[in-house]
Every structure is written in structure tokens, then in C-alpha cells.
C-alpha positions in Angstrom: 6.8 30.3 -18.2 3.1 30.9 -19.1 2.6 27.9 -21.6 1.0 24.7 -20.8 2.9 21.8 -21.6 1.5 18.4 -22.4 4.2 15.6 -22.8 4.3 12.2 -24.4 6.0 9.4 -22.6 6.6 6.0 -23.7 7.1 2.7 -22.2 9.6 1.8 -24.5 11.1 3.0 -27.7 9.1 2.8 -31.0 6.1 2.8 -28.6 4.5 5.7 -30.9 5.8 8.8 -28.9 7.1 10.7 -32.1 3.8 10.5 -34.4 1.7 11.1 -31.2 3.4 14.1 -30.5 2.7 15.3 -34.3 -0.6 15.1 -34.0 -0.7 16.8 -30.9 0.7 20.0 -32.1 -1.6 20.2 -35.2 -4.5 19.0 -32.8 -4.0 22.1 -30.3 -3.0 24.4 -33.1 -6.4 23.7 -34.5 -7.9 24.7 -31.3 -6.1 28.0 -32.3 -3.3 27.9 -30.0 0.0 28.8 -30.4 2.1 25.4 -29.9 5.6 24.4 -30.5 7.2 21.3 -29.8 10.0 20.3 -27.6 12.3 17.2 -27.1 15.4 17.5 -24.8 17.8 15.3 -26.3 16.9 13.4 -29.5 18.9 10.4 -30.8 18.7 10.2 -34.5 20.9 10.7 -37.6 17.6 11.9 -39.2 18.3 15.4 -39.0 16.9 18.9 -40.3 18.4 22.2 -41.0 16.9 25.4 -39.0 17.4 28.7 -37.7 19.8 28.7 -35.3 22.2 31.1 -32.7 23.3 34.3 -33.6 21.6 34.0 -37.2 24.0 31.0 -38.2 21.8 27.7 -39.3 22.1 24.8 -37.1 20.3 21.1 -37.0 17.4 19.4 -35.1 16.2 16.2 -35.4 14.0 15.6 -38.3 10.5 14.6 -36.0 11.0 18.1 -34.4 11.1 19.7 -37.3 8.0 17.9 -38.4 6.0 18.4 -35.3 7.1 22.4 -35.7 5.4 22.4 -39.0 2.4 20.6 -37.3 2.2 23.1 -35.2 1.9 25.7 -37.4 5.7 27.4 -35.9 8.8 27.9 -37.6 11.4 25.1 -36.4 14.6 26.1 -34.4 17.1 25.1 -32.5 14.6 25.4 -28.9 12.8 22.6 -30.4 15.9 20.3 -29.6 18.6 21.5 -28.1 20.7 18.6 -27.8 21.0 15.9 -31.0 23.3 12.9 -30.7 24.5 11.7 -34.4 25.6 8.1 -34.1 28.7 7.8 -36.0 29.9 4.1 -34.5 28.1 1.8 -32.1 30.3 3.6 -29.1 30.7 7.2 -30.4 28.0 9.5 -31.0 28.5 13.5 -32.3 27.2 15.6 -29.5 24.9 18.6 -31.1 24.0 21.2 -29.0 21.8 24.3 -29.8 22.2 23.0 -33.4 26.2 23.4 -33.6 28.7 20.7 -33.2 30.5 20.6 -29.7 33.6 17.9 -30.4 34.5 19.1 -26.9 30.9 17.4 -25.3 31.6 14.0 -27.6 34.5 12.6 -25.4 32.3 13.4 -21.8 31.3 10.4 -19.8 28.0 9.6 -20.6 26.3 10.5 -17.1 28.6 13.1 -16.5 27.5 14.9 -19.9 23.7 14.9 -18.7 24.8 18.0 -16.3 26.8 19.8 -19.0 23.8 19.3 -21.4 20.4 19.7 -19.2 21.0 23.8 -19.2 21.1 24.2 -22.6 17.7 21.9 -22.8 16.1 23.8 -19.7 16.9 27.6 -21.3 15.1 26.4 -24.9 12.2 25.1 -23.0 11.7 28.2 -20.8 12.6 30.7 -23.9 9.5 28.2 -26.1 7.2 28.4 -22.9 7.3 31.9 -22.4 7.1 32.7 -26.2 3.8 30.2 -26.5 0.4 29.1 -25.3 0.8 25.1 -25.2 4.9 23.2 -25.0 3.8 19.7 -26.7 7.0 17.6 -25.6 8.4 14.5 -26.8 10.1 12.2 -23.9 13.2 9.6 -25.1 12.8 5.9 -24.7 11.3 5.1 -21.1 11.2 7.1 -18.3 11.5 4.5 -15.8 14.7 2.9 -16.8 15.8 3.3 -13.1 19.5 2.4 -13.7 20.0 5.8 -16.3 16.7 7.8 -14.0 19.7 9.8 -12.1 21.4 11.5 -15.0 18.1 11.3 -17.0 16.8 14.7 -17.8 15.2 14.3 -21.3 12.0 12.5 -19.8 10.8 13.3 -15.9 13.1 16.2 -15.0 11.9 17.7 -18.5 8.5 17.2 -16.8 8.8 18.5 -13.4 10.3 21.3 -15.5 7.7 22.1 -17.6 5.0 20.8 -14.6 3.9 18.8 -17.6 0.4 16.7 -18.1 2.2 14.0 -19.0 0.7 10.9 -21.8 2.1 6.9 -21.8 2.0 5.3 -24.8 2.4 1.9 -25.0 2.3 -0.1 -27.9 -0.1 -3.0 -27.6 0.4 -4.7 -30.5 3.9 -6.0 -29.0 2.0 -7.4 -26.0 2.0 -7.0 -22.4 0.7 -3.9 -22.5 -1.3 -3.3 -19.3 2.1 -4.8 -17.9 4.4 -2.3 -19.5 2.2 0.8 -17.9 1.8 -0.4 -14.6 5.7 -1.1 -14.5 6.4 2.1 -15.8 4.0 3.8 -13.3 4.9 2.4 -10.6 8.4 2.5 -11.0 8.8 6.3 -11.2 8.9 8.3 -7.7 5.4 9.2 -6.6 6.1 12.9 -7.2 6.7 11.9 -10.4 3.9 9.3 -11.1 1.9 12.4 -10.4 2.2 13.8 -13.5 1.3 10.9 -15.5 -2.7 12.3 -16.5 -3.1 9.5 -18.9 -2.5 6.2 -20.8 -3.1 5.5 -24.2 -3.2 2.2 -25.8 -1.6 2.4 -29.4 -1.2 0.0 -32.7 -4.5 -1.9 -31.3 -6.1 -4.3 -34.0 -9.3 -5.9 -33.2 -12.5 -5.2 -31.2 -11.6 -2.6 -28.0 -14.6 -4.0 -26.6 -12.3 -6.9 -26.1 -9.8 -4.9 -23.7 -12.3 -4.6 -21.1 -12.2 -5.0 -17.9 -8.4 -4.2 -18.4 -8.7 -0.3 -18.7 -10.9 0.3 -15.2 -8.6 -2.6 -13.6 -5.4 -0.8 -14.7 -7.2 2.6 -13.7 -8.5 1.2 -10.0 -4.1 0.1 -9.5 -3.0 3.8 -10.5 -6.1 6.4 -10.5 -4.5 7.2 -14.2 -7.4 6.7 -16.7 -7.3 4.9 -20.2 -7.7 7.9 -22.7 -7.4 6.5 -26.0 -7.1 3.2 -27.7 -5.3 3.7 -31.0 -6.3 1.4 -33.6 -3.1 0.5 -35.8 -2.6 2.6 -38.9 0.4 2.2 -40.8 -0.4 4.6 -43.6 -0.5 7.8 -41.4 2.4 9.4 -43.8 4.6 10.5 -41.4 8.2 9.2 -41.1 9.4 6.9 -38.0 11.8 9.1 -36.3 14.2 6.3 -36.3 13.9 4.7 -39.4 12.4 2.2 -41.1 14.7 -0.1 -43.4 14.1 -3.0 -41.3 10.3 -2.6 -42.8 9.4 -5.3 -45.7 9.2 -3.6 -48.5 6.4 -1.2 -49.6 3.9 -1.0 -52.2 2.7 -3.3 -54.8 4.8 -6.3 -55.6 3.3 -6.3 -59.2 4.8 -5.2 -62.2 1.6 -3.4 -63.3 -1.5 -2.4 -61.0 -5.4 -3.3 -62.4 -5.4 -0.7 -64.5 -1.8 -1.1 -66.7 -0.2 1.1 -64.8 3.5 0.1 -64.4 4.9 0.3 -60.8 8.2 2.1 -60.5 10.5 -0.4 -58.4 12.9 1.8 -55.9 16.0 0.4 -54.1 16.9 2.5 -51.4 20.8 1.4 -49.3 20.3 0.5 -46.0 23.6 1.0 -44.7 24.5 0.9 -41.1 24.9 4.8 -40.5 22.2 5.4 -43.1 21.4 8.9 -42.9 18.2 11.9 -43.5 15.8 8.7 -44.8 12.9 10.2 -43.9 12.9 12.2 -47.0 11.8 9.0 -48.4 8.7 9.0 -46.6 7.0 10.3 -49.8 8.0 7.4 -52.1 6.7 5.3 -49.7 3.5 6.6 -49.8 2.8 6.9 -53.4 0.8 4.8 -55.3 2.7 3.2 -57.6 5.7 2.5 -56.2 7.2 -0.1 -54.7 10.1 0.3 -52.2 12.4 -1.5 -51.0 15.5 -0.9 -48.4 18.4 -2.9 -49.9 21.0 -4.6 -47.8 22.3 -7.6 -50.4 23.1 -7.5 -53.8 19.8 -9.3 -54.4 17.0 -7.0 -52.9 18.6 -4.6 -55.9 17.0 -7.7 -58.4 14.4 -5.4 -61.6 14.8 -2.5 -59.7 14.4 1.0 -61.6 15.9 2.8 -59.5 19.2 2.4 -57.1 19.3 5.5 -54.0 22.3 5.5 -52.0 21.3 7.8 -49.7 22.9 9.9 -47.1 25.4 8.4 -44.3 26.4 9.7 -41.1 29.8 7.6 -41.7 30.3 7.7 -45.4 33.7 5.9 -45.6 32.0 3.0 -42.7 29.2 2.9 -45.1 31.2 2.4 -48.3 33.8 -0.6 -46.7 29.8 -2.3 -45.9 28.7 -1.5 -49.5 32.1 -3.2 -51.0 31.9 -6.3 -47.9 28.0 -6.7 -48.9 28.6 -6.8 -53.1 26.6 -3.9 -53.5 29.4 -2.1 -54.9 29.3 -4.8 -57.7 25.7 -5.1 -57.6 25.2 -1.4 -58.2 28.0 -1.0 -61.2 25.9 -3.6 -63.1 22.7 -1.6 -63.0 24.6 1.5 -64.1 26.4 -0.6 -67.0 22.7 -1.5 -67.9 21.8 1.6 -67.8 19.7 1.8 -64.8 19.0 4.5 -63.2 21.3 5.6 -60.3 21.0 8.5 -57.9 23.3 9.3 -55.1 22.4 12.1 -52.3 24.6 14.1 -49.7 26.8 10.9 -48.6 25.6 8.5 -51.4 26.8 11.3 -54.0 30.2 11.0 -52.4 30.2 7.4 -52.4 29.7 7.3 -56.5 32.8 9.4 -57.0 36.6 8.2 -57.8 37.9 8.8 -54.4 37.2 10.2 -50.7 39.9 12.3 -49.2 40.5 12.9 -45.5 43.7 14.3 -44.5 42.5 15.8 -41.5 40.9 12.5 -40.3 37.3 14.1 -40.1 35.4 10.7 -40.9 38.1 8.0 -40.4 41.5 7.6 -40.0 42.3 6.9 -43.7 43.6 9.3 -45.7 41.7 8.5 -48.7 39.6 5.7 -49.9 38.5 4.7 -53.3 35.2 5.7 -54.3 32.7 3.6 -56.8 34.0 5.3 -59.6 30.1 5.5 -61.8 30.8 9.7 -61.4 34.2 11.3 -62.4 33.9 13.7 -59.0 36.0 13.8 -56.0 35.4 14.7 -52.5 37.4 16.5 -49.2 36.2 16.5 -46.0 36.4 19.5 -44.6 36.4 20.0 -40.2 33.6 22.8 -41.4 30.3 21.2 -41.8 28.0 23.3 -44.4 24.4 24.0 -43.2 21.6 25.7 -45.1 18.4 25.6 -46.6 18.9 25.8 -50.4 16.9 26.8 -53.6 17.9 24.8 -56.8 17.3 24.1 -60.5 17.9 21.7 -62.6 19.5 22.4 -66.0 17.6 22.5 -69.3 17.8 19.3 -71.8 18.7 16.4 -69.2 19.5 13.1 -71.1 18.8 9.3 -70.4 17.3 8.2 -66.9 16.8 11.7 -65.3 15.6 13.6 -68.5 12.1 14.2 -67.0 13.9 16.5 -64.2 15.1 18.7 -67.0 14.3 22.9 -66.1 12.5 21.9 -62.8 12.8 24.3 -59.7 12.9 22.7 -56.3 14.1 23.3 -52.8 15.7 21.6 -49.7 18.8 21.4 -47.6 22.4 20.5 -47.4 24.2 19.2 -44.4 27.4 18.3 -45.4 31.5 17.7 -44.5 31.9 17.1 -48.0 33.4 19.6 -50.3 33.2 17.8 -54.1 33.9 18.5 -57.2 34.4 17.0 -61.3 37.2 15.6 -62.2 36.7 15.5 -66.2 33.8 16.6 -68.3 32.2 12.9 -68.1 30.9 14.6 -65.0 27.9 17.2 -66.6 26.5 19.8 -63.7 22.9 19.2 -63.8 21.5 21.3 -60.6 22.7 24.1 -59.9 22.2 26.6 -56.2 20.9 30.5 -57.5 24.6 31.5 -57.6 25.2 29.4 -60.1 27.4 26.6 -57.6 26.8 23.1 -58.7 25.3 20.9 -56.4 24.6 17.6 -58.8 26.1 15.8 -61.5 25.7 13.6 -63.8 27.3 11.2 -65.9 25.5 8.4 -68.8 22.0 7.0 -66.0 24.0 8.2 -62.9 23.9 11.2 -61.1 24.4 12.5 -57.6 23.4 15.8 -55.4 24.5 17.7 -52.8 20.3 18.4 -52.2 18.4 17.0 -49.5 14.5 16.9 -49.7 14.1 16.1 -53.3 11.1 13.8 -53.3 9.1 15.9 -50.9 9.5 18.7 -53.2 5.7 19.0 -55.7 7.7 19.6 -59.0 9.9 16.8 -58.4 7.6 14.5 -57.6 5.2 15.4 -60.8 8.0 15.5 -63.2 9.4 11.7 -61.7 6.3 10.2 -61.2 3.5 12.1 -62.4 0.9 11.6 -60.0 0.4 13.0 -56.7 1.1 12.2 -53.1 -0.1 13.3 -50.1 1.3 16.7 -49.2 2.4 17.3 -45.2 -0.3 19.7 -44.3 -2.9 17.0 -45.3 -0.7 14.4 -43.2 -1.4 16.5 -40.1 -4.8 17.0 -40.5 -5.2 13.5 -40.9 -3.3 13.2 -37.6 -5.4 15.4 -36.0 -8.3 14.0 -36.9 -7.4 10.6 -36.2 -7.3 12.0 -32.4 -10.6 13.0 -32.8 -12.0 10.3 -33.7 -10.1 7.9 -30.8 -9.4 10.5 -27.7 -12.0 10.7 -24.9 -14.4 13.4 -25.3 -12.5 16.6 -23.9 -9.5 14.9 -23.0 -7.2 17.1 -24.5 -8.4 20.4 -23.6 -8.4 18.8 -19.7 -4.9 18.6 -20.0 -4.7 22.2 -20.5 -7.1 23.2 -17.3 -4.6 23.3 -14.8 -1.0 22.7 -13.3 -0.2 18.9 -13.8 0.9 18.6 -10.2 1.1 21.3 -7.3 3.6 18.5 -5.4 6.8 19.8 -4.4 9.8 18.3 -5.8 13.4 18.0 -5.0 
């Protein structure tokens, strides 16, 4: 293995592991090294579709895929070999090497760590030998000392990699200095010897202030304070996990100084809410004001009503109906507001879900919404690809703006659908002619992932422009810059982490 690897370690989850990691791999790759990213295991239903074995597609999680582009690589399925899809609050589905393995879900959970860390130690070695700098991503803490046994997504990834390892805390939550010392001291001094670093993240206020706590927390552990991170919220990258528990962005006027109106967006929060982050571009735009939607109120002068993707579609549609939602949203499409359904939420809007072979639930069909005259089958198969797409000519109503526009994204579906009657019009169509969206008076639904971070989408819904991902990653990577000690992150490169043996 002849890269060096620099990992980031958190002391807890959400500590800031996922964006740091980003800007890592665009930081280095600016140095004009060749970087790809790495996380062992990843925990997300935010998930991306890739090159995977044997030329067959497979998935990673979504900040992988990210961080790949960061880097400047093409993302595969090295770059996260193992993804766990939570389908219930006790059952996940077990992803390995970006395929499905139903035969991994039903594994204890500390016995599964054995059957899984080969599979994550043969994509590291095959990235590391294929690249000058590994910039990996570690999972939660790395000190939870009940799990640090069958852990090997955090310090056995490390000793792995002989990593220069980064913990991130995030300060804003408090007990900071606490949280790293803990977490230091409570790894095996073999292991505590890879640790090269702490950074303090989602500061606000005068870092003068933190003083004498760096040196103190230095002088306990010989690790050094590296960077304080002020907080930034608008960095334009999506939260690996999600963010529907966020108020609601943008402006909370109907018009801005200038006239402007603000387009009001609704997004479903549902429990196994799904691929979100390909909302991250809504939230960022000017003029629009989001907001994630769990009560029939929150959907109160929207414009729009997304019901986006679910890893549990039929779960997600009993919540919908329990909530009022289901109500809630049939008025707005009787208005004639505008409705869109994607991947999940497109099955959702149709007459009925079938499931004879018991792939989602154990029902053998459930009633859909009914606001689109199209059905759906789950099929054992689960489709995979990256997918190029156009919208038919002369769209009416809500979505008319979308009418001859070219786009791209991806589909990761069970779900096979299709109309029922003509009340169902195909209005996007795959370059083989297969429909993957329909529509049907202000609602419509598609099969396409990716939509608003695709340019011609965006200028045909919204008309102005938002921040594209390669000027998201230099904004990362110059945010480092500006906050990272003077030759920091080149020191982390200069030698072997550790030289310590190991067991």
C-alpha cells in the first residue's frame, strides 16, 4: 500500500466528520495529488449509484460519493464497501461491495463485523495502492469501548491504513475539551498514537477566548489543537444523515426587497425518508424557502409538495395516512398545487402498491394515494443505474416550464410501475424511449433521482442560479486554508502515523 492516509475521527456523531472529510479530498487534490476517499461501513439511506463488480452498478453512500468528486476520482464501490440501509428501527439491509447480501442482514450484529471487515480491508488496500493520499471517514466515535471489539470501521481501519488520524469535536454542543480528552484517553495507547490532531468545529465567537484550553488540552495528551472551525452553515454540502429536523430554510417572506416572489417548497419527512440530499440545492438557492413537512400544517401556502424517496415505501405511506398528510396533500392537488413524487414518493401517488413476494412488507398490496392513475410491483431485483433523460415537448399546468429539457441522474429502485389509464401522460422519458415520469392535471411523479442538482432543471424551475459542486469544494478547501495551522496538512503526509506495533 504506497498511499498515505489521513483519517477523520469524531467524538460523536454529527461532530462534522463527513464535510471535513470533503474538504480534505479537494484540499490534497489541489496539492495535485491523487486522493480518493474511504469509509468502511457507512450507515445512511442517502445513497448513490456507482461503478461496481464485474461491470454491474452497485451503491455507496451519498458523502462518499461526494468526497470522490472532491477528490477529483471517479466514485466506486472501494470507497464504501459496506452500506447499511435502515429499513425499521431493528433491521437494517446489509450492502456489501455495492450489492445487496439478504444472507449478511439476519447475522448478529458483532458477529457480522468479522464477515464484513474483509471486504472493507481489500477496497482499502486495492484504493491505497491505486493512489497517492486515502482520506478516510471514521463512523460515530471511536472510543465507544462497549462496540471497540467488533469495531473495525474507526481504529482497526486506522492501524490498517497506519493512518494520521483528525478528532473533530463539535464545540458548539459544549464540553468540548471534555469530549477529546475522553475520547483520547479512552482508546489503547497504540491507538491514541495515531491521533496527530484535534480540531475544534462549529465555533462562534472570539478563539482568542478558548485559550489557555488548547495548550492545557495539548500538555494532557501531546496531540496539538490544529484548527478552530468557525460555524458555517451555508457550506452547500449535504449532512450525510439528513437534515429534516432543521427549521426551515430560506426567507420566510412572500417576496424578497426587490419583488421577487419566494417559491415555498414542502418536502415529506417521513421516517425512512430516503436520497434527501439531492435537495441540498433547493436549500441553497436564493429564493426559496424550504421546509421538511411532518403535519398537515407545515404543508400551509406551499407551492410545491415533494414526497421524496423512502427506504420503506409502504412504512412511509401507513405514517403519511396516520399524520393527515394523505388528506393534506389531495387538497393541494384539488387546488391545483403543484405535486411531485420521486423514486418512493412516485409510488406513493399511484392507485395501489403490490407485494406478493413480501419485498417491502408483509402485505400483499396497499392502497396508494390515488392523485396518479399508475400502479407499482415490487420486484426481489432492485434496478441500479445512472440514467440520461428528457422531458417531453408541450408540458401543461404546474410543470410546463420542464417542457423539452435534458437532464441526468440515477434510479435505485424495487419498484417496477406503470399507467393504468391515459389520465396518466408519460412526460420523461430514458433514451430508449422507457418512461420514467408521469403526469396527471399539477401532479406528476419520476422514477429520476438527481433532478434539482441537474443546471437545466434548475434554470427552467427557478431561473436563477445556484452554486454548482465544483465551487462547493473549493469553497471547502479554502475554508481549510484559511483555519488549518500553517503546513498542517502536508505534515500529515511526511511520515508513517505510528511505527508502534500492534496486535
Amino acid at each position: 500500500m504506497s498511499a498515505r492516509a489521513v483519517m477523520v475521527l469524531g467524538t460523536t456523531s454529527g461532530a462534522g466528520k463527513s464535510w471535513l472529510t470533503t474538504a480534505l479530498c479537494r484540499w490534497y487534490a489541489r496539492q495535485g495529488l491523487k486522493v480518493a476517499p474511504f469509509k468502511a461501513q457507512n450507515m445512511s439511506n442517502n445513497a448513490r449509484v456507482v461503478p461496481g463488480l464485474q461491470g454491474r452498478m452497485g451503491e455507496i453512500g451519498s458523502a462518499q460519493y461526494f468526497q470522490a468528486l472532491a477528490a477529483g476520482a471517479r466514485p466506486d464501490v472501494r470507497m464504501n464497501p459496506v452500506l447499511l440501509k435502515p429499513e425499521k428501527d431493528t433491521a437494517s439491509q446489509v450492502v456489501v461491495m455495492g450489492e445487496v447480501r439478504s444472507d449478511l442482514q439476519s447475522v448478529p450484529w458483532r458477529e457480522r463485523s468479522e464477515h464484513l471487515w474483509p471486504y472493507a480491508q481489500a477496497g482499502l488496500r486495492a484504493l491505497m495502492a491505486d493512489h497517492d493520499v486515502v482520506v478516510i471517514e471514521g463512523a460515530g466515535s471511536p472510543a465507544e469501548i462497549n462496540l471497540h471489539s467488533s469495531d473495525y470501521v474507526n481504529m482497526r481501519t486506522a492501524l490498517e491504513a497506519q493512518a494520521a488520524c483528525l478528532l473533530v469535536t463539535d464545540i458548539d454542543r459544549g464540553g468540548a475539551f471534555a469530549h477529546l480528552f475522553g475520547t483520547h484517553q479512552l482508546l489503547p495507547a497504540h491507538e491514541r498514537a495515531l491521533i496527530k490532531g484535534f480540531v475544534l468545529n462549529r465555533f462562534r465567537g472570539d478563539a482568542s477566548l478558548l485559550a489557555p484550553g488548547p495548550q492545557q488540552l495539548q500538555d494532557l495528551t501531546g496531540v496539538p489543537t490544529m484548527a478552530v472551525l468557525p460555524m458555517w452553515r451555508g457550506h452547500g454540502l449535504p449532512e450525510e444523515d439528513g437534515v429534516f429536523d432543521d427549521a426551515a430554510t430560506g426567507p420566510s417572506a412572500r417576496f424578497d426587497a426587490q419583488g421577487q416572489r419566494i417559491l415555498r417548497v414542502a418536502v415529506l419527512a417521513y421516517p425512512r425518508i430516503s436520497n434527501l440530499d439531492e435537495f441540498q440545492p433547493l436549500r441553497s438557492a436564493a429564493h426559496v424557502r424550504l421546509v421538511w413537512a411532518r403535519q398537515a400544517s407545515d404543508l400551509e401556502g406551499a407551492d410545491w409538495v415533494v414526497l421524496p424517496g423512502s427506504k420503506y415505501t409502504t412504512s412511509d405511506l401507513a405514517w403519511l395516512r396516520a399524520q393527515g398528510l394523505d388528506r393534506a396533500i389531495a387538497a393541494h392537488a384539488q387546488k391545483g398545487g403543484a405535486v411531485l413524487g420521486i423514486c418512493g414518493g412516485l409510488q406513493m401517488l399511484g392507485q395501489y402498491l403490490a407485494d406478493p413476494d413480501g419485498v417491502e412488507s408483509e402485505a400483499a398490496q396497499v392502497p396508494g394515494l390515488g392523485l396518479l392513475d399508475v400502479q407499482t410491483r415490487f420486484d426481489a431485483d432492485k434496478l441500479l443505474r445512472d440514467t440520461s433523460a428528457q422531458f417531453v415537448p408541450h408540458m401543461q399546468g404546474a410543470w410546463s416550464s420542464l417542457s423539452g429539457v435534458s437532464t441526468s441522474g440515477y434510479e435505485i429502485h424495487h419498484g417496477r410501475t406503470q399507467a393504468v389509464s391515459a389520465q396518466a401522460q408519460p412526460v420523461l422519458l430514458d433514451a430508449n424511449g422507457q418512461v420514467l415520469g408521469w403526469q396527471q392535471g399539477s401532479v406528476i411523479g419520476l422514477y429520476l433521482h438527481g433532478l434539482f442538482e441537474s443546471e437545466p432543471v434548475l434554470r427552467a424551475l427557478l431561473g436563477g442560479q445556484v452554486p454548482v459542486l465544483s465551487q462547493v469544494f473549493e469553497g471547502l478547501a479554502d475554508y481549510l486554508d484559511q483555519h488549518f495551522e500553517p503546513g498542517a496538512l502536508m505534515a500529515l503526509l511526511a511520515q508513517p502515523a505510528s511505527s508502534s506495533s500492534h496486535p
